[in-house]
KEDRENBA-167087 format. One record per residue (C-alpha): x, y, z; residue in one letter. Coordinates in steps of 0.1 Angstrom, whole numbers, plus 5000, padded with zeros to 4 digits. Example, Ala and Ser with C-alpha at 12.3 -4.5 7.8 and 13.67 -1.06 7.14 Angstrom:
<rs>
(r (5123, 4955, 5078), 'A'),
(r (5137, 4989, 5071), 'S'),
</rs>
This chain:
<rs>
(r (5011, 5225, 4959), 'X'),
(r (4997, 5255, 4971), 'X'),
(r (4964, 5239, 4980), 'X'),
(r (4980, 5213, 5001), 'X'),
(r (4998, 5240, 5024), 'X'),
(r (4971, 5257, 5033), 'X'),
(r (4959, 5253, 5067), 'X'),
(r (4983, 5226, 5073), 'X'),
(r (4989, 5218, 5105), 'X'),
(r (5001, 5185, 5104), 'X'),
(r (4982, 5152, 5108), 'X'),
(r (4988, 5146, 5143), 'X'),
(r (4985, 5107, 5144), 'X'),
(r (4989, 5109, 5181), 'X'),
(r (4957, 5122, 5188), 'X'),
(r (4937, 5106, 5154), 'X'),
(r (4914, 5085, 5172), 'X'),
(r (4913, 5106, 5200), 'X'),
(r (4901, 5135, 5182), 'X'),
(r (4875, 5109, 5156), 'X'),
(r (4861, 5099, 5187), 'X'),
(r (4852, 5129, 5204), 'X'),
(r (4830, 5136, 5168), 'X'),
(r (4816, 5102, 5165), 'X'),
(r (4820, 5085, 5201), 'X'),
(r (4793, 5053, 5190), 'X'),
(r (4811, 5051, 5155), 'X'),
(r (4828, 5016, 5149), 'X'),
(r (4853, 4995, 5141), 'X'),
(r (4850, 4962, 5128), 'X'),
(r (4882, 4935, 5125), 'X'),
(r (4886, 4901, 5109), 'X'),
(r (4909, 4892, 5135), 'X'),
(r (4918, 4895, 5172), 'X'),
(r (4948, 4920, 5184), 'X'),
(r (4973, 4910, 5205), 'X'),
(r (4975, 4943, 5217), 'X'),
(r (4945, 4949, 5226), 'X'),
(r (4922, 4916, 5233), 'X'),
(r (4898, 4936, 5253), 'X'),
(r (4883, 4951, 5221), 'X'),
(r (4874, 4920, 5201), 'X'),
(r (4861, 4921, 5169), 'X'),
(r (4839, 4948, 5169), 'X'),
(r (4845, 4983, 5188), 'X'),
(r (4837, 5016, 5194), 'X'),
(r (4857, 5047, 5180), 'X'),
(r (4859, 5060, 5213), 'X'),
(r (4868, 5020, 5228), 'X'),
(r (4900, 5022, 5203), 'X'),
(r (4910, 5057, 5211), 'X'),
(r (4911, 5048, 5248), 'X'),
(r (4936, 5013, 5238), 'X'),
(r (4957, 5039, 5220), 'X'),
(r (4958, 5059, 5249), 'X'),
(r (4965, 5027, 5272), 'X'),
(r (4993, 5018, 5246), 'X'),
(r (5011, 5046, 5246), 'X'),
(r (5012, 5050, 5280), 'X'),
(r (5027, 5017, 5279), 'X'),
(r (5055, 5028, 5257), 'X'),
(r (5061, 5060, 5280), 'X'),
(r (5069, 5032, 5310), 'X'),
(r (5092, 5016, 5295), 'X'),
(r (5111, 5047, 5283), 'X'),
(r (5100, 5056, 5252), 'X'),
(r (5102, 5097, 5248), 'X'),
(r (5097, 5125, 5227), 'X'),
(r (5121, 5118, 5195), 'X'),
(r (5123, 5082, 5202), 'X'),
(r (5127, 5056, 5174), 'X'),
(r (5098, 5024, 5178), 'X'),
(r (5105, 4999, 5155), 'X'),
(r (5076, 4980, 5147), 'X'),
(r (5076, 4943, 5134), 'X'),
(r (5057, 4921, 5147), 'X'),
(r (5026, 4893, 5131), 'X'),
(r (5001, 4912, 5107), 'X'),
(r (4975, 4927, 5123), 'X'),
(r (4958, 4961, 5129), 'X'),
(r (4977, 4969, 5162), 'X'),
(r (5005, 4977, 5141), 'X'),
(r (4988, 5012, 5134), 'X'),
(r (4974, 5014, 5168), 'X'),
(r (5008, 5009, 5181), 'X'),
(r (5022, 5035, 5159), 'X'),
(r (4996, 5061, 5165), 'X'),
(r (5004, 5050, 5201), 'X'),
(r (5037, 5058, 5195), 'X'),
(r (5029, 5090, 5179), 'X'),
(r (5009, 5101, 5208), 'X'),
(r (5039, 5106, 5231), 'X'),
(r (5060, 5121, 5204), 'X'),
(r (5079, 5091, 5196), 'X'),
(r (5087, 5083, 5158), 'X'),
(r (5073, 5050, 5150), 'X'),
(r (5089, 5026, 5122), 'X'),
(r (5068, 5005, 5104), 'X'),
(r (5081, 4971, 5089), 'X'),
(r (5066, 4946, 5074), 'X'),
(r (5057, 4912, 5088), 'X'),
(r (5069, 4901, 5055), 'X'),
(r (5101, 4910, 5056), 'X'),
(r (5121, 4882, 5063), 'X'),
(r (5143, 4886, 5097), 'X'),
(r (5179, 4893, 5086), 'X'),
(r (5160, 4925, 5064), 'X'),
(r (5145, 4937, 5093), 'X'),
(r (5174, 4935, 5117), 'X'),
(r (5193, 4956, 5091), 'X'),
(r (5164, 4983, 5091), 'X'),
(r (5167, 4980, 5128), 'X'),
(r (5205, 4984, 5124), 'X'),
(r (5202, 5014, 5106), 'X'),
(r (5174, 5033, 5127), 'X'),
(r (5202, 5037, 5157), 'X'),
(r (5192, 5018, 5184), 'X'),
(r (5153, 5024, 5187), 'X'),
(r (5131, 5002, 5207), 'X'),
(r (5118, 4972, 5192), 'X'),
(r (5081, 4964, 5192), 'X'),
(r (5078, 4926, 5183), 'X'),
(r (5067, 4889, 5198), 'X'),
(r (5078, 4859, 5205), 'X'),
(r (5069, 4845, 5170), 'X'),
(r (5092, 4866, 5153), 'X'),
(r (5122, 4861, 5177), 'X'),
(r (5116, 4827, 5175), 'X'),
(r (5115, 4824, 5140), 'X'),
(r (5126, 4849, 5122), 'X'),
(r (5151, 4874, 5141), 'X'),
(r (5186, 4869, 5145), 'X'),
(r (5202, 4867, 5182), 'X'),
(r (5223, 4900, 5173), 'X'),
(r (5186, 4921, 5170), 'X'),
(r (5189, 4925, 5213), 'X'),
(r (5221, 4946, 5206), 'X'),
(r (5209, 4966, 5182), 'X'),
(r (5183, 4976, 5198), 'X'),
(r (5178, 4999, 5232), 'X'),
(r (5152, 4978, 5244), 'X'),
(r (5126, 4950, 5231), 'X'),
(r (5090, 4946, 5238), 'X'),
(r (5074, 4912, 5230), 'X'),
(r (5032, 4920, 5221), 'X'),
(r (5025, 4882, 5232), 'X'),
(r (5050, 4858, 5246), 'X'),
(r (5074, 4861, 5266), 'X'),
(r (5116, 4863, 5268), 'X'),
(r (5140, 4869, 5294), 'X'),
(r (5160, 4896, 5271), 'X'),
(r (5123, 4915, 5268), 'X'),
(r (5097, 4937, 5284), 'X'),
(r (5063, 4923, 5276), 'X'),
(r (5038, 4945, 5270), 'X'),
(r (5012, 4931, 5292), 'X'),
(r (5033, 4936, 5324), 'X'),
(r (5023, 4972, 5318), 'X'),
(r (4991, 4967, 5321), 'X'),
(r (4976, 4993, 5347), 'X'),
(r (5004, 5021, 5344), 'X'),
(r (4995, 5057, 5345), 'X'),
(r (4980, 5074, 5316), 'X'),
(r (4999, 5100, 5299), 'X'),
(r (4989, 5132, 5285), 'X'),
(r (4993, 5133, 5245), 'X'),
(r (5025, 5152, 5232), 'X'),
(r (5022, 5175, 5203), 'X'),
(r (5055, 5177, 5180), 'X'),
(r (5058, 5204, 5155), 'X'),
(r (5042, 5195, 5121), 'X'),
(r (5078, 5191, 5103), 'X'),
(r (5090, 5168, 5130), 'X'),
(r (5095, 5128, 5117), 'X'),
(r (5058, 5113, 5127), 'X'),
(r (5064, 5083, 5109), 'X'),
(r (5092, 5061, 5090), 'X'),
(r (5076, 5033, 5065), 'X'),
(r (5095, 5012, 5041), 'X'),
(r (5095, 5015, 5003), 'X'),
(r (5085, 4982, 4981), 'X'),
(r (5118, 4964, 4980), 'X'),
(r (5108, 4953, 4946), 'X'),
(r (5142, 4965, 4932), 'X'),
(r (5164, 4952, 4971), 'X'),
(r (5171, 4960, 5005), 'X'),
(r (5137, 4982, 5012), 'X'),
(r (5146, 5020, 5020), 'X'),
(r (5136, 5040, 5052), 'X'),
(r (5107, 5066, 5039), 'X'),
(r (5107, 5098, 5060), 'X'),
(r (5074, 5112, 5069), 'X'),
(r (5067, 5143, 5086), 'X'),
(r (5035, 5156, 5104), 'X'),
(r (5031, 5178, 5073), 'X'),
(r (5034, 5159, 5048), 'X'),
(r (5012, 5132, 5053), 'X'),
(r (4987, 5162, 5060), 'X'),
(r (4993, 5170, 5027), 'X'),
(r (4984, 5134, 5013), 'X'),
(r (4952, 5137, 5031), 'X'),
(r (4942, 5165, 5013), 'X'),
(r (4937, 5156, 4978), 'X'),
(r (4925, 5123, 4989), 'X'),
(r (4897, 5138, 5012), 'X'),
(r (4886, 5167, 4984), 'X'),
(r (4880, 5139, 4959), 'X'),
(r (4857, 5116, 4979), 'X'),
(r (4836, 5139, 4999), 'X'),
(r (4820, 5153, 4963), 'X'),
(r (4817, 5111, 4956), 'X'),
(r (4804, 5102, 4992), 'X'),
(r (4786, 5131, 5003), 'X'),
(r (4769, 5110, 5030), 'X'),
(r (4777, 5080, 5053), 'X'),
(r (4793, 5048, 5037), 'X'),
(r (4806, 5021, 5057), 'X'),
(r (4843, 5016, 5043), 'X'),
(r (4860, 4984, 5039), 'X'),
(r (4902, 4980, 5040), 'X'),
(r (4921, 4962, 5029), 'X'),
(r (4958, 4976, 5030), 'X'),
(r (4992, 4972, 5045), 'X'),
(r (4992, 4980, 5080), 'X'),
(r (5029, 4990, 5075), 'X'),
(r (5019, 5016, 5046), 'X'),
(r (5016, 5055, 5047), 'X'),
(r (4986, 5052, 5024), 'X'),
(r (4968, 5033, 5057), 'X'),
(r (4968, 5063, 5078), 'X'),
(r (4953, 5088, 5052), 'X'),
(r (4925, 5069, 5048), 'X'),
(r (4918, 5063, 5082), 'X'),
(r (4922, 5099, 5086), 'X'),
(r (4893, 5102, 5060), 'X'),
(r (4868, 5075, 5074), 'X'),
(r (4878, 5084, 5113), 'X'),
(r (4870, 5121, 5108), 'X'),
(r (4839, 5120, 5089), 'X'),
(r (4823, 5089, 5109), 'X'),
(r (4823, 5066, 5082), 'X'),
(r (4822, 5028, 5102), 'X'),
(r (4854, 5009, 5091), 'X'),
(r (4861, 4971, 5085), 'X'),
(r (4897, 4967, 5084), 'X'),
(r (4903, 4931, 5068), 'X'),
(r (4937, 4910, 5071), 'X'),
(r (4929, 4882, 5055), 'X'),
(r (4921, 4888, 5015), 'X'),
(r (4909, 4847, 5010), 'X'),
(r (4878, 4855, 4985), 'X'),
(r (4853, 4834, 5006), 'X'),
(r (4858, 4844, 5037), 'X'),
(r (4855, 4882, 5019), 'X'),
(r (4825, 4874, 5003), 'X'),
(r (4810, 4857, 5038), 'X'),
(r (4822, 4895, 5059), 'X'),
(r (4809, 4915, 5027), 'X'),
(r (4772, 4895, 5023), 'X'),
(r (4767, 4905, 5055), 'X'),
(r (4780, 4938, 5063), 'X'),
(r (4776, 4952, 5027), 'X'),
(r (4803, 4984, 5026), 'X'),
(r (4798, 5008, 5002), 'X'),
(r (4834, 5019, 5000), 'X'),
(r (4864, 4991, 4993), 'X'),
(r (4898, 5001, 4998), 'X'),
(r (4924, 4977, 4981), 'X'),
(r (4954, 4967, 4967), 'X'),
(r (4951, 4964, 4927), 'X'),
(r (4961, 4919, 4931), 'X'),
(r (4932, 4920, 4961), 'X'),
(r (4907, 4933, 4938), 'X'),
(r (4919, 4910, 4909), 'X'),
(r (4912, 4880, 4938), 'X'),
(r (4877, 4894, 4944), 'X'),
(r (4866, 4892, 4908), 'X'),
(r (4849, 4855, 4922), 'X'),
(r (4830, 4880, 4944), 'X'),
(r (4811, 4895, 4914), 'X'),
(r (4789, 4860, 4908), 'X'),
(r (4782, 4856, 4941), 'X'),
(r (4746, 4851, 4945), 'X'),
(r (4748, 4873, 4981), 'X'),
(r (4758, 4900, 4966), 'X'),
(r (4788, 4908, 4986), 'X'),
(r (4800, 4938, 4967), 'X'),
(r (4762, 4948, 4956), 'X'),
(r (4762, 4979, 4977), 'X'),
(r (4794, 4995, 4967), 'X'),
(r (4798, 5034, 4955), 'X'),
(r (4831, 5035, 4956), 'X'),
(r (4864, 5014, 4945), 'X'),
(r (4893, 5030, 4955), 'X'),
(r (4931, 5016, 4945), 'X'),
(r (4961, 5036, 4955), 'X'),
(r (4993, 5017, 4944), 'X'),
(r (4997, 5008, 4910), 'X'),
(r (4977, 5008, 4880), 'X'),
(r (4949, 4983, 4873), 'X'),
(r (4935, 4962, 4851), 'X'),
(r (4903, 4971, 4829), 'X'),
(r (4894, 4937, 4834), 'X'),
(r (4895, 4942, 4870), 'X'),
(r (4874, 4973, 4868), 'X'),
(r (4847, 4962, 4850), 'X'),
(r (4842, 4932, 4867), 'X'),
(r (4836, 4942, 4898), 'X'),
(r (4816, 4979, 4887), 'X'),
(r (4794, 4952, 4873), 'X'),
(r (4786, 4936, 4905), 'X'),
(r (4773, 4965, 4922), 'X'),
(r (4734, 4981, 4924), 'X'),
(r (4747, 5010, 4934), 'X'),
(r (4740, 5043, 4906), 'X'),
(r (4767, 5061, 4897), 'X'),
(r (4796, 5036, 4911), 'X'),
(r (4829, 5044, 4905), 'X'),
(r (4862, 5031, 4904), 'X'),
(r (4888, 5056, 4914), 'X'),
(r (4930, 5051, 4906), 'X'),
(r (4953, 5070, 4922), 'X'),
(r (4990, 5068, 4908), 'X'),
(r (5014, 5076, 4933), 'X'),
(r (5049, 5063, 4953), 'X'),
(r (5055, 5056, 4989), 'X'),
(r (5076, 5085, 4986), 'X'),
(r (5052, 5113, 4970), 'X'),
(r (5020, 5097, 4981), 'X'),
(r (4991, 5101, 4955), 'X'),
(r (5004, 5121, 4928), 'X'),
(r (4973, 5117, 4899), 'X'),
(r (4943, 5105, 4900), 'X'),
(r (4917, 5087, 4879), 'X'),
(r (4879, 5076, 4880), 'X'),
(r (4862, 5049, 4859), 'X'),
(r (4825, 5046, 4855), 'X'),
(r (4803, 5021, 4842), 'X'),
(r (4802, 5039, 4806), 'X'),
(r (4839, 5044, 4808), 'X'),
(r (4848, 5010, 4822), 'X'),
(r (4851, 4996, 4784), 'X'),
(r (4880, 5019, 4782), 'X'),
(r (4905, 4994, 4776), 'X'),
(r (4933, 5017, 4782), 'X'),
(r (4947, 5007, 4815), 'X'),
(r (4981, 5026, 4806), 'X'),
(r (4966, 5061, 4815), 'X'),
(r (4965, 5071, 4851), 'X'),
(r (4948, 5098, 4851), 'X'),
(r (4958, 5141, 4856), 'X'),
(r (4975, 5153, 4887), 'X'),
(r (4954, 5172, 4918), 'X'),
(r (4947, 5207, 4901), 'X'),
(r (4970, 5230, 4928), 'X'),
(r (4980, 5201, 4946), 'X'),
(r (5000, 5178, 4926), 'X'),
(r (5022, 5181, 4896), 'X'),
(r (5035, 5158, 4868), 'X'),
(r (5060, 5158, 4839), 'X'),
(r (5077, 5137, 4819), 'X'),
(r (5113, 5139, 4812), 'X'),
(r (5135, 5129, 4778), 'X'),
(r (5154, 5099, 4784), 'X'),
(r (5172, 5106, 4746), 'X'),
(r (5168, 5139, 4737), 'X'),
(r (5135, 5131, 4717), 'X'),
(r (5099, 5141, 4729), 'X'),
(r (5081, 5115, 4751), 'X'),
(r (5055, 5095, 4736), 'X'),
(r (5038, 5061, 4731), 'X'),
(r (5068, 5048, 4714), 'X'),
(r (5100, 5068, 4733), 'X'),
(r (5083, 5070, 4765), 'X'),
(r (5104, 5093, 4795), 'X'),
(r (5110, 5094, 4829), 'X'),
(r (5076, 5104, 4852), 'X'),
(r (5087, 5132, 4874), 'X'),
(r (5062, 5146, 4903), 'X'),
(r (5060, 5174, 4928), 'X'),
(r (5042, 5176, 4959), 'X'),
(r (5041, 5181, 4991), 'X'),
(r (5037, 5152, 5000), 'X'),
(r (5074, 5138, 4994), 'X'),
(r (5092, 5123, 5021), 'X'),
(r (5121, 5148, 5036), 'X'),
(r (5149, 5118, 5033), 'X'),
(r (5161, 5079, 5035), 'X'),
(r (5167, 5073, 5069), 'X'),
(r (5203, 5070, 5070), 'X'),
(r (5209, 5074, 5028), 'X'),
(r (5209, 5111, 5023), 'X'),
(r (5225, 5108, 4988), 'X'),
(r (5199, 5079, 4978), 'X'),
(r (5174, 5105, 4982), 'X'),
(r (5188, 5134, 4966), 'X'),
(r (5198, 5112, 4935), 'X'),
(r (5161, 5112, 4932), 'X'),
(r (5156, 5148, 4934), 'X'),
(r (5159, 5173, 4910), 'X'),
(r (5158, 5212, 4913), 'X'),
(r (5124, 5228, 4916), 'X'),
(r (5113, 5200, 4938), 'X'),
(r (5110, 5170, 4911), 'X'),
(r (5112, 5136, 4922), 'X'),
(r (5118, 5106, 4901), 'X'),
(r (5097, 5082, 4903), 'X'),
(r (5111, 5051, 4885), 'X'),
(r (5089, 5048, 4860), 'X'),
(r (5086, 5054, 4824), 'X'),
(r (5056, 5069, 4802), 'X'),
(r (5045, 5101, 4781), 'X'),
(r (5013, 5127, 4787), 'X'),
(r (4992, 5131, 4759), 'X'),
(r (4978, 5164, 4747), 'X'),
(r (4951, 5164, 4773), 'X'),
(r (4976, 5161, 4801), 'X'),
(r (4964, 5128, 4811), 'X'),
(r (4995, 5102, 4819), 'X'),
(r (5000, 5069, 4806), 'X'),
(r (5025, 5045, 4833), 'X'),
(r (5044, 5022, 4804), 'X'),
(r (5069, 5005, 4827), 'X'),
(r (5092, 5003, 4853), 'X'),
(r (5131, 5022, 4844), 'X'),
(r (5141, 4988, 4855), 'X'),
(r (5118, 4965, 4836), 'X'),
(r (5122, 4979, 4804), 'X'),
(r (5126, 4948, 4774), 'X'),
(r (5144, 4970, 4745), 'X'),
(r (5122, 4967, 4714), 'X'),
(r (5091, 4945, 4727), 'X'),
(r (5070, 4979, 4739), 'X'),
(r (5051, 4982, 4771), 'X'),
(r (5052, 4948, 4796), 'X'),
(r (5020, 4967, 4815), 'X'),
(r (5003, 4970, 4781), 'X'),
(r (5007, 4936, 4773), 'X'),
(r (4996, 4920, 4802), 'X'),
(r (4967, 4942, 4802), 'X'),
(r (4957, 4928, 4769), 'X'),
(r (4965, 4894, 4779), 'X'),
(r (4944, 4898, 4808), 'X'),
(r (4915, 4911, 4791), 'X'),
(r (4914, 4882, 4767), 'X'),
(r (4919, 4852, 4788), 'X'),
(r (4896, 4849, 4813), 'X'),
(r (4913, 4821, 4830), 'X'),
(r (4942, 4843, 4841), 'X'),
(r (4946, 4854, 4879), 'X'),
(r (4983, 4873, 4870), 'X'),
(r (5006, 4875, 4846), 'X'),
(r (5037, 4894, 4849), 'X'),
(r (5062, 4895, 4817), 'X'),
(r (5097, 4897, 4820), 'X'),
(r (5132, 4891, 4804), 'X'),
(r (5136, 4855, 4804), 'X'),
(r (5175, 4840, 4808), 'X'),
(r (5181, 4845, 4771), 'X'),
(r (5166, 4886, 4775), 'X'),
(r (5134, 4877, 4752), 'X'),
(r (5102, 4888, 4771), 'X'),
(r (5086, 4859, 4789), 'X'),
(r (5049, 4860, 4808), 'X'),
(r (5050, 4841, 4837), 'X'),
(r (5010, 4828, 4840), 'X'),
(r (4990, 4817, 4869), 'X'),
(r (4956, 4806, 4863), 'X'),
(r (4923, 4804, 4884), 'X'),
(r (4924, 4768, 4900), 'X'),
(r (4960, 4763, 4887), 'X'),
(r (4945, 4750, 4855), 'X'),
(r (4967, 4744, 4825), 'X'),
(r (4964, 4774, 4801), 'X'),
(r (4946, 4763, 4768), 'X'),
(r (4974, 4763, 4742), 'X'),
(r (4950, 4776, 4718), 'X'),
(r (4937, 4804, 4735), 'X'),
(r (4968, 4815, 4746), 'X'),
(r (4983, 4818, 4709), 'X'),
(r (4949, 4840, 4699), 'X'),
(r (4959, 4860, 4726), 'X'),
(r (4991, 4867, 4723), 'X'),
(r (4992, 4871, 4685), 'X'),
(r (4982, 4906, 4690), 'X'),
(r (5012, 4914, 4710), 'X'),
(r (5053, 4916, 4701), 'X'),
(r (5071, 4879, 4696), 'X'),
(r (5073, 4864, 4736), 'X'),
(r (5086, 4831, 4745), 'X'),
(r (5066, 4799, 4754), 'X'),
(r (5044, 4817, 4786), 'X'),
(r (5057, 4795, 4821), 'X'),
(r (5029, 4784, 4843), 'X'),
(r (5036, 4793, 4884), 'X'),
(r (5011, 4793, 4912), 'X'),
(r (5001, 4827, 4922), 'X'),
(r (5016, 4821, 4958), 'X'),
(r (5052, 4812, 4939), 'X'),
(r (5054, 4845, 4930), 'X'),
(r (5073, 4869, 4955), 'X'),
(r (5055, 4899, 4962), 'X'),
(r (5058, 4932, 4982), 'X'),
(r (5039, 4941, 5015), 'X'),
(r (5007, 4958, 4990), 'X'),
(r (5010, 4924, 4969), 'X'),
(r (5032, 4940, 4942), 'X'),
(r (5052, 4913, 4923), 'X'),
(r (5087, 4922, 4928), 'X'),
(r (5096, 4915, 4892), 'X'),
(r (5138, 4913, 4894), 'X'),
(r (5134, 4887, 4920), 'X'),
(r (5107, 4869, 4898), 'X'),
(r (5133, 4868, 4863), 'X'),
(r (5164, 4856, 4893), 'X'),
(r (5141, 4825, 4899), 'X'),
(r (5127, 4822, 4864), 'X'),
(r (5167, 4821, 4856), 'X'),
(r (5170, 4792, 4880), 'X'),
(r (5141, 4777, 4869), 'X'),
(r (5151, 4781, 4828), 'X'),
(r (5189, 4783, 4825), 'X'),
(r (5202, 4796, 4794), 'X'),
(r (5195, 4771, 4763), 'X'),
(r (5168, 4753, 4781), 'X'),
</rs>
């Protein structure tokens, strides 16, 4: 952790574009999509045309009340103005709380509920359709992005007010409040502080710059409600790198924006990259020109990886894994080549940042971790959130002295220190090994397979839940070839990939799947 303190100042969201812009005024940014926020700047902008809509945002905000210490809620339709409206909010010392479009409407009025009264950032949309009557009083005022209401401010009445000099909070003050998954129930308030997400930038930013030592244009494709969002803009802002920040993840209309534009750096969820496998045969060469992969939130399959390290020209590609939690931010980190891209192991993770991160693995029965008793994964950085919004003990159930934080899932380290992710605490099937392992496996035998996910079925045997690429039915024959290598499963259940309930980074949420998979297949079916 050392390395992560020093010269830490904080990240200063406020003033991220602000600052990017006075180093690369003619840099760009490049959307998929139009903002409601902020029509004026189309699809394609300058670094210094976005830092100015920031600017013109947050003095917004400021007119309507919002002050140093203030809570803005965000929720609102995807899009990329979610992070210029909470740098905006940022910028006059505000504290802005990031949920996701996703989030159904009685989820987010409780997340509003327990932020205190904060102003609300939504539209008409989601009051329409999605928030209940009761969100007015629990919150100090509303602002609608597009639409209008006679209980809200819109935003573009604002148009025109005066500008408003940035404010500067002190590094350990709350600069931002994100969600956790939800993949195990009601999501939990994350925390962040100007500091710590400084020191998530750090690691990050040592291990590309050796990778990219020159200009890239970088391609994202990540929540606009995750923590992970902001580091990397940090990266690409601060260095110049041009930036195409996608919404929409549809293969084709990737591989039409990547044909043409050609980024050398992709930025994705690990179920985005297992969509843009297509990509790799495309006769354009959409993904022909990239140097770097880079996947942040869970490990991968080696399917994946060599797939898509096969589709570009580029010398000395790599794919690079960082294991992490929305809590720690990246905690280890991993890099696959061509040469090691046969690697089949998709367990290991990778080594902590040398004197930035740390990593152990904890007894769960008194015996030494390995393969076949695998322990709790413990981590320590400084790059941990400093609470739960309002669920002080929730957090320090999590903590342990010296600065350890749980992190929910189970594994071992072998001799070389690298770390191998076997499950979730909470998905653990007694007796059938690692689900991750054996999906990985199934994955890397079948190409017809866009997911599968393995859980305890209604009778507690471990069941794989299959999609397939055109919703094909999965050969019978194939599928016993396959799995014959594995522990005894149950007959695998054919679902549609968009049947399957997932997080705001496209993680399945895996209790949720077995509660409809138990509706589906009662007991004795």
């Amino acid at each position: 952790m050392l390395l992560q303190r020093i010269g830490n100042r904080g990240i200063r969201l406020g003033t991220l574009f602000e600052r990017a812009a006075s180093r690369h005024p003619s840099n760009v940014l490049i959307l998929d999509h139009d903002l409601d926020t902020a029509p004026q700047l189309g699809r394609r902008a300058t670094i210094a045309e976005a830092a100015d809509a920031v600017d013109d945002l947050a003095s917004r905000l400021w007119a309507v009340g919002v002050r140093p210490g203030t809570r803005v809620v965000v929720y609102k339709t995807d899009g990329f103005d979610i992070t210029l409206m909470a740098c905006a909010a940022a910028r006059v010392g505000a504290v802005p709380v990031l949920l996701s479009p996703q989030l159904d409407g009685a989820t987010a009025a409780e997340l509003v509920r327990r932020t205190e009264q904060p102003f609300l950032v939504t539209d008409r949309t989601k009051l329409d359709t999605e928030l209940p009557e009761e969100v007015f009083a629990l919150a100090e005022r509303v602002i609608l992005t597009s639409g209008e209401h006679e209980q809200a401010t819109a935003l573009a009445s604002l148009a025109g007010v005066r500008r408003i000099p940035p404010v500067t909070m002190p590094p350990d003050h709350p600069t931002l409040i994100t969600h956790t998954s939800g993949t195990t129930g009601t999501p939990k308030l994350a925390v962040h502080t100007g500091r710590s997400l400084q020191a998530r930038y750090l690691p990050q930013a040592a291990a590309v710059r050796p990778v990219l030592p020159g200009r890239e244009t970088i391609a994202l494709h990540v929540s606009f409600v995750h923590s992970r969002l902001f580091t990397a803009l940090a990266i690409s802002l601060l260095r110049g790198f041009p930036i195409v920040v996608l919404r929409d993840s549809e293969p084709g209309h990737v591989a039409d924006l990547f044909a043409r534009l050609k980024p050398g750096v992709l930025e994705a969820h690990p179920n985005s990259f297992m969509e843009w496998e297509e990509l790799a045969d495309d006769p354009r060469g959409p993904l022909s020109n990239v140097k770097l992969f880079s996947s942040t939130f869970d490990a991968i399959h080696p399917r994946t990886v060599r797939t898509l390290l096969a589709a570009t020209r580029r010398r000395g590609a790599l794919f690079g894994q960082l294991y992490g939690q929305s809590e720690v931010g990246p905690a280890v980190v991993r890099a696959f080549s061509r040469r090691r891209g046969e690697d089949e192991d998709g367990r290991c993770v990778g080594i902590p940042f040398p004197g930035m991160t740390d990593v152990r693995v904890v007894s769960r029965d008194g015996n030494p971790p390995s393969a076949e008793n695998p322990g709790y994964i413990e981590v320590r950085s400084d790059g941990r959130i400093v609470t739960y919004l309002g669920e002080q003990q929730r957090y320090d159930k999590q903590l342990s002295e010296g600065g350890w934080w749980r992190m929910g899932d189970v594994g071992y380290r072998t001799k070389w220190g690298c770390v191998h992710l076997l499950d979730r605490e909470v998905d653990l099937i007694e007796d059938f090994g690692s689900t991750l392992a054996a999906e990985d496996t199934l994955f890397g035998r079948l190409d017809e397979l866009t997911e599968v996910i393995i859980i305890p079925g209604p009778d507690g045997r471990a069941t794989p839940i299959v999609c397939t690429k055109n919703d094909e039915p999965l050969d019978a024959v194939r599928w016993q070839s396959a799995a014959s290598l594995l522990n005894p499963m149950a007959e695998p259940v054919h679902m549609r990939l968009d049947e399957l309930p997932q997080t705001a980074t496209t993680k399945i949420k895996r209790l949720e799947l077995a509660r409809l998979l138990a509706d589906r297949l009662p007991v004795g079916a």
